[in-house]
Phi, psi and omega in degrees: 000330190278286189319315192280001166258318180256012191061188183282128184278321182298006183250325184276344218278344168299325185272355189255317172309282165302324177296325194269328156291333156312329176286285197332313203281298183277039145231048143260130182291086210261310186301321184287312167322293147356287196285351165258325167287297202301331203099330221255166199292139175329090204290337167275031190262320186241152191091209165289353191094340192288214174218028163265211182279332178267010174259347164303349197271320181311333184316316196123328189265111185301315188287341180270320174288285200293347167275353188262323165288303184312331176293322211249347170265323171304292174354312221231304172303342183270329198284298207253023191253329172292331166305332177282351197276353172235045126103155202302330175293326177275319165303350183240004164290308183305327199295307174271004183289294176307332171266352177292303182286346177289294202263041141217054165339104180294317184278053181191047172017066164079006192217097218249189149291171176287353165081005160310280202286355161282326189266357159277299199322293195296348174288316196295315167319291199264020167178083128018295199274317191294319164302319177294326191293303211275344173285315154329284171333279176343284197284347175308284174279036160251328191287314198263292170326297221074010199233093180323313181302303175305300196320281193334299171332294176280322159290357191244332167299345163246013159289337184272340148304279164357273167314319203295290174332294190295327156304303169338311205250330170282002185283296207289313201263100142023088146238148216250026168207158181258111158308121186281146177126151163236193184286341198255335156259022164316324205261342161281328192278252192359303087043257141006287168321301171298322177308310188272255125076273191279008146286329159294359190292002170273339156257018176266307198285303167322292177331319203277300177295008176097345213253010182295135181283167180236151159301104184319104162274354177281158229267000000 
C-alpha cells in the first residue's frame, strides 16, 4: 500500500540523499572563509555584497579571488560527478541541489553567491564542450562588456543551445567521438541559467539604468 501512494523508496531515497549532500556541499562559503583566514576585508561588505570570486576580487586580493573561484567550480564538479555514478537523475538532482546551496547557504541565513563558478563545475562534468563554449562565452563579453555580470549571464543562458547545437550535429553529421550530454541535460543547464539569472536581478535592474560597475582587467 505505501509503495502505491508514495512509490518505491528504494528508488527515491538516493535521490533525497544525494540532493540534500549536495546542497551541503555547495553552501559552504569558501570566498567568505577564504577572506577570514586571509584577514581581509568581509566580501559582504562591498560590492554586490555577495561571497563569491568576483566580489572577493573587489578586496584587492587577486590570489584569493582565483582559489575561491577554483573552490566553488570543484563544488559543483565534485557534487555532480560523485552523482552521476548513480545514474543521470541523481547527476541532475546534484547538479542542481549544489548550485541551490552555493547560492542560499543555510549557514548565512540563505543569502549566498551567485552560483556562476558552480554551474561551470556542473557544465564541465556533464558536457565538457559545452563547458568550454560557455567559458568561451564568458570571456569574450567581459573583453568587450567588462561586466562581470552580463558575461555570467549570457554565457551560462546559451549553454542549453549549446548542448543542444552539439547533439544536433553528432545526430546529423559523421563524427567519429561521442560528444558528452544528453537531452536531459539541456533542461538542467536551462534550470540553472535561470537559477543564476534571477539571482542577478539587481544586477540586471543595474544594467539597465547605466549603473552597473565593470571590472578592472589590468593586471
Amino acid at each position: 500500500m505505501p509503495d502505491f501512494f508514495f512509490g518505491s523508496f528504494s528508488y527515491t531515497w538516493p535521490l533525497y540523499f544525494i540532493s540534500a549532500a549536495a546542497y551541503l556541499l555547495g553552501s559552504i562559503p569558501f570566498g567568505l572563509l577564504l577572506s577570514k583566514l586571509a584577514k581581509t576585508t568581509d566580501p559582504r561588505t562591498i560590492g554586490s555584497g555577495n561571497i563569491g570570486a568576483t566580489n572577493v576580487l573587489r578586496t584587492g586580493k587577486k590570489g584569493l579571488a582565483v582559489l575561491t573561484l577554483v573552490l566553488d567550480l570543484a563544488k559543483g564538479s565534485i557534487a555532480t560527478f560523485v552523482a552521476s555514478f548513480y545514474g543521470p537523475d541523481c547527476a541532475a538532482a546534484a547538479a542542481l541541489a549544489v548550485t541551490l546551496g552555493h547560492i542560499f547557504p543555510i549557514w548565512l541565513k540563505f543569502r549566498g553567491g551567485k552560483g556562476v563558478a558552480t554551474v561551470f563545475g556542473v557544465l564541465i562534468v556533464l558536457s565538457w564542450p559545452t563547458g568550454l563554449l560557455s567559458a568561451a562565452t564568458w570571456i569574450l563579453v567581459l573583453l568587450v562588456s567588462r561586466f562581470s555580470s552580463l558575461s555570467a549571464i549570457i554565457s551560462l543562458a546559451a549553454a542549453p543551445f549549446f548542448l543542444a547545437g552539439l547533439l544536433l550535429l553528432e545526430k546529423n553529421i559523421t563524427l567519429h567521438i561521442v560528444l558528452p550530454g544528453t537531452s536531459q541535460n539541456i533542461e538542467t543547464f536551462g534550470l540553472l541559467a535561470l537559477f543564476v539569472a534571477a539571482r542577478h536581478y539587481r544586477n540586471i535592474h543595474r544594467l539597465l539604468s547605466h549603473k552597473e560597475p565593470r571590472i578592472s582587467l589590468n593586471p
